[in-house]
N, CA, C and O atoms as CSV, one atom per row, in Angstrom:
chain,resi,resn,atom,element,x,y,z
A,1,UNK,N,N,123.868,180.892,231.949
A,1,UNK,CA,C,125.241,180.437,231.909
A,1,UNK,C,C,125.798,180.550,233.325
A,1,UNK,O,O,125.493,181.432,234.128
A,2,UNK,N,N,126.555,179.664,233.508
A,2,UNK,CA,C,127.016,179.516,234.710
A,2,UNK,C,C,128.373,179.502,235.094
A,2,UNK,O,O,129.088,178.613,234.632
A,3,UNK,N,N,128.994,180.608,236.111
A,3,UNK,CA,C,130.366,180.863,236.094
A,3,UNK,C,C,130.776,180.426,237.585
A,3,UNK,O,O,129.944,180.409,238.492
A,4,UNK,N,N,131.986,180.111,237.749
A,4,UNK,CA,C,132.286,180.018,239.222
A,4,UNK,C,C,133.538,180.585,239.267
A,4,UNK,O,O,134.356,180.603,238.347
A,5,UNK,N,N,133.674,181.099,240.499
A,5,UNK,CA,C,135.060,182.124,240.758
A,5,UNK,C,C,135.279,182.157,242.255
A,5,UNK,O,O,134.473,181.566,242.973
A,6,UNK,N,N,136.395,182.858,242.827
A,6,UNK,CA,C,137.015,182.715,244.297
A,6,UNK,C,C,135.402,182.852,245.190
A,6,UNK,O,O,135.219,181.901,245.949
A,7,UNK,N,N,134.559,183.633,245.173
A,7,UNK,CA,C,133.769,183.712,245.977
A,7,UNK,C,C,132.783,182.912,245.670
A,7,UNK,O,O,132.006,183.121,246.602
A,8,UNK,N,N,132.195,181.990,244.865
A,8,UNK,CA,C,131.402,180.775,244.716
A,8,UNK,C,C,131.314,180.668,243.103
A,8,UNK,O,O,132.210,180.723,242.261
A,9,UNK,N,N,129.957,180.500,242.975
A,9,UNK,CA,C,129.017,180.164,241.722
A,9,UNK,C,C,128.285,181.674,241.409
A,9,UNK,O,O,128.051,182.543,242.249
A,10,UNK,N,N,128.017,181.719,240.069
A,10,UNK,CA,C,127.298,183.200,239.538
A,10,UNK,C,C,126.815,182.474,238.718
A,10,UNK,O,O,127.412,181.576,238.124
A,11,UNK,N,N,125.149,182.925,238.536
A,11,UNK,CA,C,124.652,182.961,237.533
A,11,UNK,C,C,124.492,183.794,236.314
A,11,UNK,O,O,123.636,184.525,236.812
A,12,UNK,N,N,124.615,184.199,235.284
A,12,UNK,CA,C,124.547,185.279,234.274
A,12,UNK,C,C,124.274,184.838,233.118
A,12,UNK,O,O,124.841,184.015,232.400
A,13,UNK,N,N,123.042,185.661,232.954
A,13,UNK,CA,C,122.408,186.081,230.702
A,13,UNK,C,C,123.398,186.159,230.410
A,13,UNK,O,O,124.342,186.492,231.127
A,14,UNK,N,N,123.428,185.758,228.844
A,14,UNK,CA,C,124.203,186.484,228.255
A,14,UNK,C,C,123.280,186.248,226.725
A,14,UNK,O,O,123.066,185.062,226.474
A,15,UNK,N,N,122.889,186.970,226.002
A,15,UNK,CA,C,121.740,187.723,224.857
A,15,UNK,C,C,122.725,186.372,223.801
A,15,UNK,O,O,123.843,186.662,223.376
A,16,UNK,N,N,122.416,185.685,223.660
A,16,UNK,CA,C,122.264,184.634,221.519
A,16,UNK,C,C,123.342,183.652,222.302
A,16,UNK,O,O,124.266,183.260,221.589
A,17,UNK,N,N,123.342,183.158,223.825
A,17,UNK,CA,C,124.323,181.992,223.844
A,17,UNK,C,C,123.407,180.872,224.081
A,17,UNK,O,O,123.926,179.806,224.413
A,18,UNK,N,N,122.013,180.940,223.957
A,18,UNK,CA,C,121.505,179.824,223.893
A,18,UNK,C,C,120.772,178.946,222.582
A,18,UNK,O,O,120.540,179.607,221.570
A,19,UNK,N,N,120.430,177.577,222.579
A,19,UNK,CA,C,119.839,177.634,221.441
A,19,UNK,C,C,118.692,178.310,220.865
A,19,UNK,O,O,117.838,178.948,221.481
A,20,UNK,N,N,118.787,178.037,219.237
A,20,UNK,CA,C,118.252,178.900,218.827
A,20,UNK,C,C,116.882,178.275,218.448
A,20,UNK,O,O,116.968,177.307,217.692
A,21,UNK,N,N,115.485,178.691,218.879
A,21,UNK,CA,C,114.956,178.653,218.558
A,21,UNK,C,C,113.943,178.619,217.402
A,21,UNK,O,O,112.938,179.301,217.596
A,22,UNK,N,N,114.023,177.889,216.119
A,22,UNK,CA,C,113.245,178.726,214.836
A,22,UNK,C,C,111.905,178.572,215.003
A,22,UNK,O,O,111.498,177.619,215.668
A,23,UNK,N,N,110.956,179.544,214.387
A,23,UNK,CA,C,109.719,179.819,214.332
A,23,UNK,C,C,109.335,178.246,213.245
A,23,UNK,O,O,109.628,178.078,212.061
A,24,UNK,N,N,108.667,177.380,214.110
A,24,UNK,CA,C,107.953,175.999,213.308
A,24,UNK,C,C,107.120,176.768,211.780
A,24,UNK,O,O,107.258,176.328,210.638
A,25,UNK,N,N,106.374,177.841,212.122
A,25,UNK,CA,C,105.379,178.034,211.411
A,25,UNK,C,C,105.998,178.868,209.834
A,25,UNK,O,O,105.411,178.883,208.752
A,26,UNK,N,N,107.526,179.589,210.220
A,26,UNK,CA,C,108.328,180.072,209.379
A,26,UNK,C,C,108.693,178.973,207.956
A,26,UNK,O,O,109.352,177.944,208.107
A,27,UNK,N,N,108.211,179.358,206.791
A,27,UNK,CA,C,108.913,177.960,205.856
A,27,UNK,C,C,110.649,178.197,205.446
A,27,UNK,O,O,111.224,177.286,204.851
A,28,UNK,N,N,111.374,179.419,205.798
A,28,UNK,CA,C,112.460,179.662,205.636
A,28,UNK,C,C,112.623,180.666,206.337
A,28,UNK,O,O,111.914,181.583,205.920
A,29,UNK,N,N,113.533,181.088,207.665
A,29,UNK,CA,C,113.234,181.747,208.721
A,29,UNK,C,C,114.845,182.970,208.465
A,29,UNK,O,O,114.905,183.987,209.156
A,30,UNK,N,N,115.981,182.649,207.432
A,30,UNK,CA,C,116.948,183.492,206.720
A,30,UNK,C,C,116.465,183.867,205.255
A,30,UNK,O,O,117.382,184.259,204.532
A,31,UNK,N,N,115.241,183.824,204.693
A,31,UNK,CA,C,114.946,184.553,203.560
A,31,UNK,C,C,115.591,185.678,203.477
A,31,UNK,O,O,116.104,186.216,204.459
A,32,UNK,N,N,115.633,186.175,202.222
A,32,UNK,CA,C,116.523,187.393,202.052
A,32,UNK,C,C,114.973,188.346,201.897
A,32,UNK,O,O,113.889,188.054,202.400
A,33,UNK,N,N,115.254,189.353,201.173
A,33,UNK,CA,C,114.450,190.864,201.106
A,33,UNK,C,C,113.797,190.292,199.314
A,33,UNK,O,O,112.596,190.200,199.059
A,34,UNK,N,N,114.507,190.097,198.677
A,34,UNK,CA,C,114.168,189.568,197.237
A,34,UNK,C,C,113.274,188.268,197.695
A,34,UNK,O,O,112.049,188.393,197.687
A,35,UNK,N,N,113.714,187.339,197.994
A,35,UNK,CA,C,113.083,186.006,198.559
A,35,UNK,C,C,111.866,186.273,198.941
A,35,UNK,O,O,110.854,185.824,198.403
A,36,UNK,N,N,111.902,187.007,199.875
A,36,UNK,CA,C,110.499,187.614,200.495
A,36,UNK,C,C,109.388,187.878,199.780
A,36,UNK,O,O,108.274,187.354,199.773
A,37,UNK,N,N,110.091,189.203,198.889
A,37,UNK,CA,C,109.105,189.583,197.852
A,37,UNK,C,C,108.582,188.388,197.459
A,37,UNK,O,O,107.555,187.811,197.817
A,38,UNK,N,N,109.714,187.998,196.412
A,38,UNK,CA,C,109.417,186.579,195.507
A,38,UNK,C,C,107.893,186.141,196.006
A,38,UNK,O,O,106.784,186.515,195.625
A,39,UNK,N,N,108.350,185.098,197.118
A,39,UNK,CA,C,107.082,184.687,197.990
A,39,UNK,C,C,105.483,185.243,197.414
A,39,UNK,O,O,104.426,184.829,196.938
A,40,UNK,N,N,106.030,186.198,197.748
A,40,UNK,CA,C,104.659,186.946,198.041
A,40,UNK,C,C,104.017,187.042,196.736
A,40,UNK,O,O,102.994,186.382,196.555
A,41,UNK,N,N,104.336,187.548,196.094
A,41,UNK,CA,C,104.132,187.626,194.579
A,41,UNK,C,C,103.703,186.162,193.855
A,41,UNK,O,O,102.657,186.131,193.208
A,42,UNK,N,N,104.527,184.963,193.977
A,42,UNK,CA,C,104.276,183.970,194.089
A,42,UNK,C,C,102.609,183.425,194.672
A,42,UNK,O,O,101.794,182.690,194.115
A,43,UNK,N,N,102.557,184.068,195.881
A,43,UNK,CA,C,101.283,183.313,196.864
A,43,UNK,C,C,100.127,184.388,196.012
A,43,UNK,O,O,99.053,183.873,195.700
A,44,UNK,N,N,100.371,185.919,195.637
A,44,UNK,CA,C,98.943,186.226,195.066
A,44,UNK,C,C,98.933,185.680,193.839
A,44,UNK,O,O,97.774,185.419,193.515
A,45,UNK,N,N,100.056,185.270,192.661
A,45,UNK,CA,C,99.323,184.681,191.582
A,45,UNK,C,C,98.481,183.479,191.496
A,45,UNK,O,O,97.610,183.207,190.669
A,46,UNK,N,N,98.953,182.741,192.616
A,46,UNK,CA,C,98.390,181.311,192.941
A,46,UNK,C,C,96.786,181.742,193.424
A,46,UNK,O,O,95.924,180.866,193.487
A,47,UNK,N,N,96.535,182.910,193.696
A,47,UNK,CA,C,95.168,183.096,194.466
A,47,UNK,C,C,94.301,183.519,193.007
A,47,UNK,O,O,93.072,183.466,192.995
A,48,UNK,N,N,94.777,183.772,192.281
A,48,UNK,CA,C,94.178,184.870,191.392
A,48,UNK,C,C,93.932,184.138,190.263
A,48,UNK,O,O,94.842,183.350,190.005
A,49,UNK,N,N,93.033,184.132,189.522
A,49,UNK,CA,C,92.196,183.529,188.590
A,49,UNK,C,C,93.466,183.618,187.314
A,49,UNK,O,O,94.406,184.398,187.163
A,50,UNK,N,N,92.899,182.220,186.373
A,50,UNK,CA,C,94.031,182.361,185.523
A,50,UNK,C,C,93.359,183.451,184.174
A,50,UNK,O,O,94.212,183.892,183.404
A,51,UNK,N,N,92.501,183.687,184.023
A,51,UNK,CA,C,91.304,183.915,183.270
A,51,UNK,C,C,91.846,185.508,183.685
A,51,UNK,O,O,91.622,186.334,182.800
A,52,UNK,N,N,92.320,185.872,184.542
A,52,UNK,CA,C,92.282,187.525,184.971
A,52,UNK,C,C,93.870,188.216,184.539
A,52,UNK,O,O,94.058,189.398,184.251
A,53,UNK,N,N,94.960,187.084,184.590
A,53,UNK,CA,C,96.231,187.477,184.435
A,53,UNK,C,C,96.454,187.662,183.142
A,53,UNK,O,O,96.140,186.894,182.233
A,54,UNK,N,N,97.194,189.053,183.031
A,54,UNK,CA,C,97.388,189.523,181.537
A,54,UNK,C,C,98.820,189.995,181.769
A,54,UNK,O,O,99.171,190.605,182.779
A,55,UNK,N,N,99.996,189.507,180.274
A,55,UNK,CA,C,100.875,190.198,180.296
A,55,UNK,C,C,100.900,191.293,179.935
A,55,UNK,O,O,101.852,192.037,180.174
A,56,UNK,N,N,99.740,191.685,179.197
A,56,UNK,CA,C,99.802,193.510,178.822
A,56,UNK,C,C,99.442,194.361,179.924
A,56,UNK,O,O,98.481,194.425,180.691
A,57,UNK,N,N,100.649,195.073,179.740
A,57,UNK,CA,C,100.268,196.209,180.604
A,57,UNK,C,C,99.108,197.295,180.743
A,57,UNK,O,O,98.657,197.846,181.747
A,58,UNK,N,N,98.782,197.415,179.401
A,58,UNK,CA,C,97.022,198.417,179.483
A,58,UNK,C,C,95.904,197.769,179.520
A,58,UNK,O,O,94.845,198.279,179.153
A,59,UNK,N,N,96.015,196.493,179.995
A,59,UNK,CA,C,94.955,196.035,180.331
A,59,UNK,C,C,94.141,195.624,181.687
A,59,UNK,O,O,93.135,194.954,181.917
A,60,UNK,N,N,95.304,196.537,182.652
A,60,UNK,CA,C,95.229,195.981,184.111
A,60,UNK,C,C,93.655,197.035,184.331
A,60,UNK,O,O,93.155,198.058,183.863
A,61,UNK,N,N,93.487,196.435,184.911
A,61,UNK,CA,C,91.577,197.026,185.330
A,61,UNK,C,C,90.671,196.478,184.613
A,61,UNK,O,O,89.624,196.207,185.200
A,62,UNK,N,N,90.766,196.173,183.280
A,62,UNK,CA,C,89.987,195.786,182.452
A,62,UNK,C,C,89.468,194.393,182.495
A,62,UNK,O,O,90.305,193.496,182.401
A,63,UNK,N,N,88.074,194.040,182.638
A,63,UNK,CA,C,88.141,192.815,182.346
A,63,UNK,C,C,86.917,192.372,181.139
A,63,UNK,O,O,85.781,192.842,181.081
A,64,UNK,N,N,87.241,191.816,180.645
A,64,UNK,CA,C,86.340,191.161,179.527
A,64,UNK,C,C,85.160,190.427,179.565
A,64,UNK,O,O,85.146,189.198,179.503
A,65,UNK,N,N,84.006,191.237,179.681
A,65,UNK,CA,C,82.660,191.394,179.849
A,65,UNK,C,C,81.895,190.643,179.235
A,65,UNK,O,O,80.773,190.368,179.662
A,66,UNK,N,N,82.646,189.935,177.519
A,66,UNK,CA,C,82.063,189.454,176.848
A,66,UNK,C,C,80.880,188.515,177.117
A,66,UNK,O,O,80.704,188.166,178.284
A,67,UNK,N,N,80.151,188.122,176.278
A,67,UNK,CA,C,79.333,186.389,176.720
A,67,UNK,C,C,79.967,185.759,176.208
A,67,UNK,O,O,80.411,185.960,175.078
A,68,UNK,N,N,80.214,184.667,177.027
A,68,UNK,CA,C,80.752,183.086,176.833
A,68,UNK,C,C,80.763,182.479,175.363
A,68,UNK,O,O,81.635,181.806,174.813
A,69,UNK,N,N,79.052,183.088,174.710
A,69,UNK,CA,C,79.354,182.674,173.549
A,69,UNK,C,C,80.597,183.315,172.287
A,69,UNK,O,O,81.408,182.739,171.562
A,70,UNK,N,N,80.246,184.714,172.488
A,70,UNK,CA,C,80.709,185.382,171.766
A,70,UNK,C,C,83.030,185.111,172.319
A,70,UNK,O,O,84.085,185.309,171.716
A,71,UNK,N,N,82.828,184.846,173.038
A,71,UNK,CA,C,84.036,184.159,173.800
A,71,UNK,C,C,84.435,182.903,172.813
A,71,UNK,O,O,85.416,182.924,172.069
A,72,UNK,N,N,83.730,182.063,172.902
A,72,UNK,CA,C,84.166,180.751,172.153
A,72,UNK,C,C,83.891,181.135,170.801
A,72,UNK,O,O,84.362,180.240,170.100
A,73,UNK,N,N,83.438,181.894,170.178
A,73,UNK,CA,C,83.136,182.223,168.508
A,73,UNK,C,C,84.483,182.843,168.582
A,73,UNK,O,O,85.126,181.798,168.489
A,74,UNK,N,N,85.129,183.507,168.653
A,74,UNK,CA,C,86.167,183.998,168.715
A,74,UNK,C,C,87.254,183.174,168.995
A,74,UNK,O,O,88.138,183.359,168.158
A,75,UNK,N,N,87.640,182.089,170.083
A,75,UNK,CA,C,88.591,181.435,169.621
A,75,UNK,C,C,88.120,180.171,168.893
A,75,UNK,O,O,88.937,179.253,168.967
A,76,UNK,N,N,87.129,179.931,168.286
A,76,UNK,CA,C,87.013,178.879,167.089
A,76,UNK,C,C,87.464,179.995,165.895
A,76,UNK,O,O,88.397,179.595,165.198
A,77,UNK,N,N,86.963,181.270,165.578
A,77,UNK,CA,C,87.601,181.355,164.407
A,77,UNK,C,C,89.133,181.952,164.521
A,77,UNK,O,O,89.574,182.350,163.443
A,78,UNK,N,N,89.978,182.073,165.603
A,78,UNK,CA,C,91.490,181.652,165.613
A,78,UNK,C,C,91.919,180.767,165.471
A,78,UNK,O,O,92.984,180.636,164.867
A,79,UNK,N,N,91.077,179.561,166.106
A,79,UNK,CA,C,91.393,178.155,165.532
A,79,UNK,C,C,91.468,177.926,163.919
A,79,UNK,O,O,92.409,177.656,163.173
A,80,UNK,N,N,90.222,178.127,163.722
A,80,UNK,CA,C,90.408,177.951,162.420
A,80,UNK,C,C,91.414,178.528,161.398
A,80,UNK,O,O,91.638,177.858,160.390
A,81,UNK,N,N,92.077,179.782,161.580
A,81,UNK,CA,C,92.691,180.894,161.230
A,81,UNK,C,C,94.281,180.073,161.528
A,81,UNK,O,O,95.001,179.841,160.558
A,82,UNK,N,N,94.705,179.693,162.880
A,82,UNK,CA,C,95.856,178.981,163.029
A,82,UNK,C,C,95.764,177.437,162.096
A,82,UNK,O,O,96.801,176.923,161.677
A,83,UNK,N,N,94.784,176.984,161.918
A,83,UNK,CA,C,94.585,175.821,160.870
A,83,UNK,C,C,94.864,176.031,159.361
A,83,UNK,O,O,95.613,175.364,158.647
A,84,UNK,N,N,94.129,177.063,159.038
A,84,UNK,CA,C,94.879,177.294,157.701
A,84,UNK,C,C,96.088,178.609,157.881
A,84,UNK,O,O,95.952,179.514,157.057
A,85,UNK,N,N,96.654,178.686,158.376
A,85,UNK,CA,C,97.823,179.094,158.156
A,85,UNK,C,C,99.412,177.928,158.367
A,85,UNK,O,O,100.552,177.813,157.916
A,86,UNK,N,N,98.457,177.260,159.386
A,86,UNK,CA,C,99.461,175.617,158.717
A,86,UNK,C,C,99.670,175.047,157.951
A,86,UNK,O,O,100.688,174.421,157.658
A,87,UNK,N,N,97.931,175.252,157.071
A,87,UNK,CA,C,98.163,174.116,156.325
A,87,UNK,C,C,99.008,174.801,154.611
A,87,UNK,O,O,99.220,174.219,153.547
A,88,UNK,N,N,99.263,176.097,155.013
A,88,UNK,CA,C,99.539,176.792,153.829
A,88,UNK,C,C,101.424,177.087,154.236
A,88,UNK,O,O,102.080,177.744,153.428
A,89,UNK,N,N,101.828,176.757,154.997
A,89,UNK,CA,C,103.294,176.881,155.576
A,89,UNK,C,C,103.933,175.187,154.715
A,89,UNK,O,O,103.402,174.101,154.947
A,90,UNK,N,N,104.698,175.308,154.100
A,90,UNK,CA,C,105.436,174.386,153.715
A,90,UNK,C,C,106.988,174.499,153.983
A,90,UNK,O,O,107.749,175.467,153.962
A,91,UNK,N,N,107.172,173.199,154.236
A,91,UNK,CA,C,108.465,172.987,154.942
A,91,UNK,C,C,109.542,172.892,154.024
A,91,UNK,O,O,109.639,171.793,153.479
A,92,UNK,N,N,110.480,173.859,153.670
A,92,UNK,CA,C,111.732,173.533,152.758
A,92,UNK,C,C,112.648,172.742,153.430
A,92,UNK,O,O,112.991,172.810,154.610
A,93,UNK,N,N,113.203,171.581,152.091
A,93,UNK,CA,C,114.048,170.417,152.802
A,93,UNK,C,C,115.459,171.047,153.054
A,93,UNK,O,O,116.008,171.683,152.155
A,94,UNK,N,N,115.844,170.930,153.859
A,94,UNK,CA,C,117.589,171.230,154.458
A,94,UNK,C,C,118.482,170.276,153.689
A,94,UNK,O,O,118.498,169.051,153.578
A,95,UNK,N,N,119.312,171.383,153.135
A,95,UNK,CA,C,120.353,170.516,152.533
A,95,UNK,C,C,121.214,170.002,153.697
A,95,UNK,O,O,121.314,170.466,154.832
A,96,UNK,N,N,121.838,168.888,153.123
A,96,UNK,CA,C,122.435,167.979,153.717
A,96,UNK,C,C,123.589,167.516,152.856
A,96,UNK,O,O,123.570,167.250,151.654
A,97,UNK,N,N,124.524,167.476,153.648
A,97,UNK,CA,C,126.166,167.657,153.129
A,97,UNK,C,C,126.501,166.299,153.192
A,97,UNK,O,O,125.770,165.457,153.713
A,98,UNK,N,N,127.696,166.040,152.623
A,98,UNK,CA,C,128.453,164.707,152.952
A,98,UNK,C,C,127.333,163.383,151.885
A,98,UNK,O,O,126.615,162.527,152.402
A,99,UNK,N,N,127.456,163.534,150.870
A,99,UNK,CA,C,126.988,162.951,149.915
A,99,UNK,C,C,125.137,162.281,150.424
A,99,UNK,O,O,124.624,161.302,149.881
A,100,UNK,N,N,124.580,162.966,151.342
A,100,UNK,CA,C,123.208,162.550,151.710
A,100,UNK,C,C,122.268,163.324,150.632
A,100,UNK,O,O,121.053,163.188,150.777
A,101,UNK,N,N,122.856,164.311,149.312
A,101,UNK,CA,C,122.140,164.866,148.649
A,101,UNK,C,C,121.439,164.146,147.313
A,101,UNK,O,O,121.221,164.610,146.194
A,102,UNK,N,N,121.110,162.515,148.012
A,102,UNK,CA,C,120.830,161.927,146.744
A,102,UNK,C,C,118.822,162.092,146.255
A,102,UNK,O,O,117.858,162.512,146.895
A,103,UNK,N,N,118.931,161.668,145.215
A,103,UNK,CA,C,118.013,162.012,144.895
A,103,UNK,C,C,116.290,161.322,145.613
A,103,UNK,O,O,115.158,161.730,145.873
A,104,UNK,N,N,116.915,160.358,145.650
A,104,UNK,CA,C,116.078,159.089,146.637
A,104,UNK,C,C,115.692,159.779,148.304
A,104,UNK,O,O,114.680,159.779,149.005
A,105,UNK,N,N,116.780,160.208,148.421
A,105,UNK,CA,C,116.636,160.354,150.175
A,105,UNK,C,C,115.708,161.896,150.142
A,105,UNK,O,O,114.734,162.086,150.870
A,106,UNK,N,N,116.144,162.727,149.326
A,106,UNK,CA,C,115.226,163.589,148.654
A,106,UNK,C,C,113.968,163.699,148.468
A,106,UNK,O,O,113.220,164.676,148.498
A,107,UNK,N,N,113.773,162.463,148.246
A,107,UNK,CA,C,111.782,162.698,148.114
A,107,UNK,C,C,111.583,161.986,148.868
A,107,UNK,O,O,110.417,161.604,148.770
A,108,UNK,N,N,112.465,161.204,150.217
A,108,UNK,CA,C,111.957,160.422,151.289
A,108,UNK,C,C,111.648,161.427,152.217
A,108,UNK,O,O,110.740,161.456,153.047
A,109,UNK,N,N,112.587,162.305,151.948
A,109,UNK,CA,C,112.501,163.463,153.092
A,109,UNK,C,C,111.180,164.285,152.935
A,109,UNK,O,O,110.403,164.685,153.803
A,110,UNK,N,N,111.152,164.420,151.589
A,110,UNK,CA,C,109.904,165.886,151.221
A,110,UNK,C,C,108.714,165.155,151.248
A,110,UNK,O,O,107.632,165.743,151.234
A,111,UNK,N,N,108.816,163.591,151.294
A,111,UNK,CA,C,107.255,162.656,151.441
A,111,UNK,C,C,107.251,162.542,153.198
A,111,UNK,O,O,106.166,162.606,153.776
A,112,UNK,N,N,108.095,162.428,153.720
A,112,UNK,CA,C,107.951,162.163,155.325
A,112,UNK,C,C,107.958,163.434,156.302
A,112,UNK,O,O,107.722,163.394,157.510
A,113,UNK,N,N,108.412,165.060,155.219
A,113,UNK,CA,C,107.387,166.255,155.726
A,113,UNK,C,C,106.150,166.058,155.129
A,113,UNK,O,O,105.312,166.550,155.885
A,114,UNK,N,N,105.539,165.512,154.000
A,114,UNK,CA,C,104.275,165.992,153.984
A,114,UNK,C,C,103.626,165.412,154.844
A,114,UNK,O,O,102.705,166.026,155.382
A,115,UNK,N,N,103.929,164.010,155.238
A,115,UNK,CA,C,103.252,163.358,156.190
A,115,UNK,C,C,103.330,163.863,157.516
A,115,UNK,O,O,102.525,163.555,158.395
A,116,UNK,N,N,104.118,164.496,157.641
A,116,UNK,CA,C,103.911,164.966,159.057
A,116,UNK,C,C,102.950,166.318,159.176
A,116,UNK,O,O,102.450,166.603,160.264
A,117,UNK,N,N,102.708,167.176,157.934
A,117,UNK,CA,C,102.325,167.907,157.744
A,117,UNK,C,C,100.893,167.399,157.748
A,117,UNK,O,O,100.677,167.139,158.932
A,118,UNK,N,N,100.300,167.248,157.366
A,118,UNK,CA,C,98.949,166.251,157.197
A,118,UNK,C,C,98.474,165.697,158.149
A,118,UNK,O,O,97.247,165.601,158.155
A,119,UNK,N,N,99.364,165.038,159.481
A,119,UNK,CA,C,98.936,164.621,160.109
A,119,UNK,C,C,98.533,165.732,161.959
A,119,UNK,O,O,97.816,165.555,162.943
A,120,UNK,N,N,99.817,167.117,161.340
A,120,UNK,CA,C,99.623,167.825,162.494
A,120,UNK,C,C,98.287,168.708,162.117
A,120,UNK,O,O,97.541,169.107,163.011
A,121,UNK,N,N,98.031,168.994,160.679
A,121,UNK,CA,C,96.937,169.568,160.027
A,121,UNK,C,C,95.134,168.195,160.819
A,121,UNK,O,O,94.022,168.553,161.209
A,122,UNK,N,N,95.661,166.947,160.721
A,122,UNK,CA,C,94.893,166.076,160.999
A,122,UNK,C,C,94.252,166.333,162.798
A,122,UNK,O,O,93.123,166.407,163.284
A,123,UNK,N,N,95.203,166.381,163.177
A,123,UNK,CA,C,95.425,166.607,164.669
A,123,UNK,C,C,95.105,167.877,165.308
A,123,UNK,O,O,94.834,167.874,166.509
A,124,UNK,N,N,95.106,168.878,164.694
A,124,UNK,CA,C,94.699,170.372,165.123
A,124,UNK,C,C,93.015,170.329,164.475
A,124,UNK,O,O,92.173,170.746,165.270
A,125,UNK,N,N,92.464,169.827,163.018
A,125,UNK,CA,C,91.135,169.412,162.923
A,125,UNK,C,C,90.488,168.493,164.199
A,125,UNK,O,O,89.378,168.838,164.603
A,126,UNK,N,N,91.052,167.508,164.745
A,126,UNK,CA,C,90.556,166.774,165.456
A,126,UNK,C,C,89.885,167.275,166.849
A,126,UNK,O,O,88.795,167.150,167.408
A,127,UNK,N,N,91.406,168.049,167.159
A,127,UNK,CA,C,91.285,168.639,168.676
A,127,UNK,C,C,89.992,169.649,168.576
A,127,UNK,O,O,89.130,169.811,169.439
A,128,UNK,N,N,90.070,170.167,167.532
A,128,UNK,CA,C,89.217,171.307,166.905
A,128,UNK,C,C,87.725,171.114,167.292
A,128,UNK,O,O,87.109,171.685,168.192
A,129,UNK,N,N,87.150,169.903,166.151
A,129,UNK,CA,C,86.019,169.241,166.280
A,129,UNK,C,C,85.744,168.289,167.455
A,129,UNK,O,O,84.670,167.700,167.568
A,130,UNK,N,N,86.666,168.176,168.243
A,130,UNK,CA,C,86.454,167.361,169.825
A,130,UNK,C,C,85.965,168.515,170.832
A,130,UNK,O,O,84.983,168.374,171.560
A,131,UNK,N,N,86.883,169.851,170.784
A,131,UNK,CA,C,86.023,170.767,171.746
A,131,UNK,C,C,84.844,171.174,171.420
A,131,UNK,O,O,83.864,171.315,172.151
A,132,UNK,N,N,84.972,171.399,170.101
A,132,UNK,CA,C,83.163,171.872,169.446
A,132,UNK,C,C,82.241,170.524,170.061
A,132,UNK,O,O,81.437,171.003,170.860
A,133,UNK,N,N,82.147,169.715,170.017
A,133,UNK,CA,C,81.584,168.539,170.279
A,133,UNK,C,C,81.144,168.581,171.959
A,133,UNK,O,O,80.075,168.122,172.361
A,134,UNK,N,N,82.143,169.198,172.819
A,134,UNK,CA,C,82.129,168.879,173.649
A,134,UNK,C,C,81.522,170.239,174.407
A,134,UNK,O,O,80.889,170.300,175.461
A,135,UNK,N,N,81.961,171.376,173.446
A,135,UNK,CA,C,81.032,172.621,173.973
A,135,UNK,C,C,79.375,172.463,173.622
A,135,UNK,O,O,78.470,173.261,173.865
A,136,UNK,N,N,79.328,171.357,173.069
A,136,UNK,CA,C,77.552,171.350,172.177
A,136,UNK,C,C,76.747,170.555,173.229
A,136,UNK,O,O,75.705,170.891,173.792
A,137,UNK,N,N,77.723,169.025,173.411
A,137,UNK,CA,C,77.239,168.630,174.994
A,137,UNK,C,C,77.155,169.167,176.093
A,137,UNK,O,O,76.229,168.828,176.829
A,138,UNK,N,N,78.032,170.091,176.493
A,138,UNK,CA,C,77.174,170.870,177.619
A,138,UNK,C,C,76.326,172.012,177.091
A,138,UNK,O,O,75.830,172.729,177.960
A,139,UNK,N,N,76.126,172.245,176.108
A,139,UNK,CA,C,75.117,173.219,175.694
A,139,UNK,C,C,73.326,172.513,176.034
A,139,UNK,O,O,72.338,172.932,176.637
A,140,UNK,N,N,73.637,171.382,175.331
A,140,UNK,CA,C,72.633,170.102,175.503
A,140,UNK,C,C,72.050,170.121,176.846
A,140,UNK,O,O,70.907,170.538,177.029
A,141,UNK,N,N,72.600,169.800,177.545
A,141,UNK,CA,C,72.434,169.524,178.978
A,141,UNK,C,C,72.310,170.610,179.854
A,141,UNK,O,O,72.169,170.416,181.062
């Protein structure tokens, strides 16, 4: 900075009157202390296998040794287990106010849950027998 006065010109620092430089390589160079963390926490889950992250807490150290097979036997028979517990959940119709309690709209309703019922029952078989199918081809090969 540059001053001039009765006896000429002075040169003089003065500490944050110039521009400010930000670090290019910084992606936010006023992060806070939380932010920071955040980050960070952020960048190791992204590193870390999804297969390893557990929300239970007594399971940190532990990892599951199983074989692959005994791995997939286990979630086919949850599959199967979430399959019939669908197909045994039936949907009670919601009453409906304002003269929609006719008898007609009544079994349109309780025929257009079963159909939907049937078809998510259809759709969870499918997905079902598509991964089996597809765990047998690479078994194959």
């Amino acid at each position: 900075m540059g001053i001039v006065h009765d006896n000429g010109y002075a040169s003089i620092l003065v500490p944050g009157a110039g521009q400010a430089n930000f670090d290019a390589f910084e992606a936010n160079p006023f992060e806070s202390l939380t932010q920071r963390k955040e980050k960070l926490v952020h960048g190791l889950m992204e590193k870390l296998d999804p297969a390893t992250i557990s929300v239970k807490i007594d399971t940190i150290g532990h990892i599951d040794d199983a074989a692959p097979e005994v791995i997939a036997k286990e979630l086919r028979e949850e599959q199967d287990r979430q399959i019939e517990e669908d197909r045994k959940k039936e949907k009670k119709i919601a009453k409906k106010m304002r003269g929609r309690s006719g008898i007609s709209n009544k079994m349109t309703a309780s025929t257009r849950q079963q159909h939907e019922a049937i078809r998510a029952n259809n759709k969870l078989a499918y997905l079902k027998e598509n991964e089996r199918s597809k765990a047998e081809s690479t078994q194959i090969n």
